[in-house]
N, C-alpha and C positions, 0 to 999 in steps of 0.2 A: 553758593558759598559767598559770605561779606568778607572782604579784605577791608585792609586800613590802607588808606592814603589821606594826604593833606587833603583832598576834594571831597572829602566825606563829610555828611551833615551830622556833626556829632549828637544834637538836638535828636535827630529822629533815633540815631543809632543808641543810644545811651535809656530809652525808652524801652529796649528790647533787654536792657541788665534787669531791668525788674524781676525777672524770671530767672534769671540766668545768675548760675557760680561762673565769677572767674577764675583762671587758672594760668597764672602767671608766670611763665616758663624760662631759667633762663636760656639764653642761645649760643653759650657758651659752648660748641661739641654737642654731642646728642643725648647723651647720659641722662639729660634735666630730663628732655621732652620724652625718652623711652622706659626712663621712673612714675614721670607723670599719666604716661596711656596706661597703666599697670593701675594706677590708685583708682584713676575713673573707670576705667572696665569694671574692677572691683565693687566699686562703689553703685554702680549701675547695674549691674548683677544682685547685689544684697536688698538694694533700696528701688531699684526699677528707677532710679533720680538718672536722666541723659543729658540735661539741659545746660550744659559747660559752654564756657568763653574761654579759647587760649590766646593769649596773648606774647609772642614771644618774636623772633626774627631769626634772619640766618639761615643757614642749612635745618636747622629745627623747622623753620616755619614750613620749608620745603617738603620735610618729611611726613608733617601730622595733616598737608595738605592733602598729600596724597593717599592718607591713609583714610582723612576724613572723606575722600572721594571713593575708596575703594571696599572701605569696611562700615562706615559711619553714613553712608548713603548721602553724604557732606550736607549732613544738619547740625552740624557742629559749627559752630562761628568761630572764624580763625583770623587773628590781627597781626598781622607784619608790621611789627613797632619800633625793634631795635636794631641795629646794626653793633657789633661787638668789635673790639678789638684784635689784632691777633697778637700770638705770641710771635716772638722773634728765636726761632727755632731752627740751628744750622746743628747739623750734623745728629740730630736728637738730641742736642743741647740748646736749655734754653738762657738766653744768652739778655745783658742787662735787664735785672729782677726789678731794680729800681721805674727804670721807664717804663715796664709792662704796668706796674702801679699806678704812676701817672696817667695813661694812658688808659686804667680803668675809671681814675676819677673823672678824668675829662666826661668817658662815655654814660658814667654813673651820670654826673649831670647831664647830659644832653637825654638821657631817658626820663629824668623827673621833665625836662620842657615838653616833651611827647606825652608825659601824662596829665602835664595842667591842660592841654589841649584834648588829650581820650578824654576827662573828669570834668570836661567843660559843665556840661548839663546837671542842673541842679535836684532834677529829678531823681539821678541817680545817688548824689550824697546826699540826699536827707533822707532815704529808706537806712533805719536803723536795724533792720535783720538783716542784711546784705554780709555775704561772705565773699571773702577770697583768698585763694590760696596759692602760695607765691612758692617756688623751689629756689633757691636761692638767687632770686631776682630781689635783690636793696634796695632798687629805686623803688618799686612799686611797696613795697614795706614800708618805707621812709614814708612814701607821697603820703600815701593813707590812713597814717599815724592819727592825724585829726580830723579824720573824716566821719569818725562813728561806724564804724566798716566791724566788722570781726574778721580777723585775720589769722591761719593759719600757714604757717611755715615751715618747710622744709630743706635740712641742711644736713650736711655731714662734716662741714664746716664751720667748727668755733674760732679758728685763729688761725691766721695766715705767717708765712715766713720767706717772701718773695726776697728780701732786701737784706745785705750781709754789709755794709757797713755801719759803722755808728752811728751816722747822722740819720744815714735811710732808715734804719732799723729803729730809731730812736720815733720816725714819723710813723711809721707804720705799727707801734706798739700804741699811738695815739688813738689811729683808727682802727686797729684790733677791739682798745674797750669800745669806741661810738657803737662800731657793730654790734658787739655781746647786748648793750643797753638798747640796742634796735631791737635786735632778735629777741630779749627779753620782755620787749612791750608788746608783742603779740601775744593772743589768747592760748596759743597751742601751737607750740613746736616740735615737731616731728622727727627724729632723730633715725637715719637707716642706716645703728648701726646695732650692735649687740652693750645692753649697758643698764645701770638703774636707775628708774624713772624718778626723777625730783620738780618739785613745785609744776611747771605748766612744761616742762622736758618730758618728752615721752620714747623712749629708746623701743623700736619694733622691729628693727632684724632689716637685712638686706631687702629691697622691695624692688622685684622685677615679675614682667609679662608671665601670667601661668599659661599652660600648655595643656592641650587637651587629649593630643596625639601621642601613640607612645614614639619611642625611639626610631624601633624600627618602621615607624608608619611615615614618620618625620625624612628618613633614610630613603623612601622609595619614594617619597615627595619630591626632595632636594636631587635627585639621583645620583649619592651619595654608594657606589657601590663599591670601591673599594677603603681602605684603611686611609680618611679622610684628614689633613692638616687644614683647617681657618685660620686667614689671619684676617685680624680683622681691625683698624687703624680708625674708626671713628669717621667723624664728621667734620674735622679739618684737618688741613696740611702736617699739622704735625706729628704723622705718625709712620712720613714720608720714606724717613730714612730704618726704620725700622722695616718700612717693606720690603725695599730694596735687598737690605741684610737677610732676610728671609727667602727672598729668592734665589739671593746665593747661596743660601747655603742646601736649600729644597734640589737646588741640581747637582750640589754635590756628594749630597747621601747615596750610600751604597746601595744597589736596588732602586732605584727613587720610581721606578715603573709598577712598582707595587703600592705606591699611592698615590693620592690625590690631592695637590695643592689647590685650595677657594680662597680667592680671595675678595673682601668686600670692602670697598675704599670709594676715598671719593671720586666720579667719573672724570673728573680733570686728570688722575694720573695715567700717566702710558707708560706701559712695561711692555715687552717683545716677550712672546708668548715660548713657552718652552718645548712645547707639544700636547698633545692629547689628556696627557694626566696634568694639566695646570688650565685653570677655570677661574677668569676674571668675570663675576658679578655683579661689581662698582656697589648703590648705596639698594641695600633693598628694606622694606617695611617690616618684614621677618628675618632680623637677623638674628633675636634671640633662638630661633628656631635653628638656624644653623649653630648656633653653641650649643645648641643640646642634642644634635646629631651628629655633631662632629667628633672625631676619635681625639684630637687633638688643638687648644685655640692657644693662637700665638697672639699678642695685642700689648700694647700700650699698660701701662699700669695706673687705668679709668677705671673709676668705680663702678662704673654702671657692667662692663663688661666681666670685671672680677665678680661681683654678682652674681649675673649669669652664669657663672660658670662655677661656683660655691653652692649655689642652689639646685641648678640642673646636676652637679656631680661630674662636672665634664674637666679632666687632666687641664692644664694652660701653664703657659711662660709667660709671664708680664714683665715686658724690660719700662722701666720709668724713666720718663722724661732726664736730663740732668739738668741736677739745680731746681728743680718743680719740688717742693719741700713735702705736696702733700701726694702725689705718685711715690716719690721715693720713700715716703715711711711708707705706704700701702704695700710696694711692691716688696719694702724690708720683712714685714711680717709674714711672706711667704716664700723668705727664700732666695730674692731673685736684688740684683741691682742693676745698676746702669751699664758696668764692662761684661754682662752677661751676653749684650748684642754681641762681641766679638768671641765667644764660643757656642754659637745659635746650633751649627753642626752638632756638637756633643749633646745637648741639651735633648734636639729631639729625636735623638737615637735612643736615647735613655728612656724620653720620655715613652716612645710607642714603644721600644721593648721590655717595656719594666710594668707598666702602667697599663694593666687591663678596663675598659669603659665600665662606668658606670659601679667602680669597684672602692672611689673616694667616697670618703664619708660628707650628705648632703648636712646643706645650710636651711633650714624652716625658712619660709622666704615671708617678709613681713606687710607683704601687701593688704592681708583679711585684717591683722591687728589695727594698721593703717586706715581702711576703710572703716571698720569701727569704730576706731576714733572720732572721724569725720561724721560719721553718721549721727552721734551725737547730739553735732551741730545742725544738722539738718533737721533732726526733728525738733527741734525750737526756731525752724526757718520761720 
């Protein structure tokens, strides 16, 4: 497997894009990079086409490493390029919206100087059929504006709402249009959500991992034997406090020896274990497969997880972030807000007694539409 570092001969390595789609990830949480393994599988299944570059950093890069070692036989080339910001996230409140912006523009630039450096080799920008495909990573959008590149992009994101004063709010409507007029200069924009398709907008439905196993095969996998709780908190710190509240209140349900608390977070966190029926898994490759074996998912109000669990047909709570402008409409459309965390008890007493599996009505999952599209482009490679 190629990683990136500064010591790398970009000359010889940028030789190797000739053949190769990139796939530009952002490392933002996992969402990007576990929408992204869904299109390529996809895509690699319809078109027998394997030959991907990802490009991304962070816990992502961590993740599609090991999966490119464990499922991908790691002939997948994998580049550790970006380092991301965090949020400033106390109490599951995210806290000055304003600096978390700043703090994206800073990292926004420091990823175009990391890609005048990947884009060194001229070899690679003058091939005029060269694709790539960016999930909402901006710099690499931005870079390759004038490079002759075709570019598809993927977003669920048109406009952001980080910043609630005048002034801030007044900048940030600045760089809301630059965006749109970014996103809009790419060939194919890929939209996962539900909506109608206009000009180079292409709306294809939630797009997550399919599954080949049924439930209960999934069940004797995970050894998932009684009446199963996931929570499941992503791939940063942010979902900290939301676990914690989860665990309180997993001990103070009536019976609670009748089920099964999993939970899948990042290995950094330490919780004191509760007994037998509660199962810390930390980050695993297959965690969609636990949302659609599980009787019940508890999580953050992340797209990639509501997904999952819209598609598989699997019962969930999703508390949002507060103050996260695009959790908290997500998580408003079904239900749920941010002082939900403080009646977590009721929630999932209702939810297992009321809510028989696999009894919600599913979501089309829009990875084939997805692949389709792309494929398009491939056959004019």
């Amino acid at each position: 497997m190629l990683t990136y570092n500064k010591y790398i001969d970009f000359y010889s390595v940028n030789r190797v894009f000739l053949f190769m789609i990139l796939f530009f990830s952002s490392p933002i949480g996992l969402g990007h990079i576990t929408r992204d393994i869904a299109i390529m599988d996809k895509v690699i299944e319809l078109y027998d086409y394997n030959n991907f570059g990802v490009v991304t950093g962070s816990v992502a890069y961590n993740f599609i490493s090991n999966l490119n070692n464990s499922i991908y036989g790691g002939k997948m080339f994998i580049y550790n390029l970006y380092d991301p910001p965090s949020f400033s996230i106390v109490d599951g409140k995210l806290n000055h919206g304003f600096l978390w912006l700043l703090k994206y523009l800073y990292y926004y630039n420091n990823c175009k100087k990391s890609l005048q450096k990947f884009f060194c080799s001229n070899d690679y920008t003058r091939n005029a059929s060269e694709i790539i495909m960016t999930d909402e990573d901006f710099a690499s959008l931005s870079f390759t504006k004038n490079l002759n590149i075709r570019r598809i992009f993927i977003t669920d994101v048109l406009n952001t709402a980080f910043c609630k004063s005048y002034l801030s709010s007044k900048l940030e409507k600045i760089l809301n249009n630059s965006m749109r007029n970014l996103i809009k200069s790419s060939e194919c924009v890929l939209i996962p959500e539900l909506g109608e398709d206009k000009d180079n907008f292409f709306y294809v439905g939630p797009i997550v991992r399919e599954i080949n196993s049924n439930r209960y095969e999934l069940r004797k996998k995970l050894s998932f034997d009684k009446k199963t709780i996931l929570v499941s908190t992503g791939g940063t710190m942010s979902g900290l406090y939301l676990l914690k509240k989860t665990v309180e209140s997993f001990s103070r349900l009536k019976n609670n020896c009748d089920y099964d608390l999993v939970i899948l977070s990042n290995h950094d966190v330490k919780i004191p274990k509760l007994g037998s029926n509660y199962r810390y898994d930390g980050m695993v490759g297959n965690g969609h497969e636990y949302v659609n074996a599980c009787d019940l998912i508890i999580s953050l109000a992340g797209k990639s997880t509501i997904d999952e669990s819209m598609v598989y047909g699997t019962p969930g709570i999703f508390i949002p972030i507060k103050n996260h402008f695009e959790q908290e409409h997500r998580a408003g459309l079904l239900g749920f807000k941010y002082d939900d965390i403080y009646k977590l008890d009721s929630l999932i007493e209702e939810k297992l007694s009321t809510v028989e599996h696999k009894k919600l009505e599913k979501v089309d999952n829009g990875v084939l539409k997805a692949a389709k599209i792309i494929g398009k482009y491939l056959n004019n490679y």
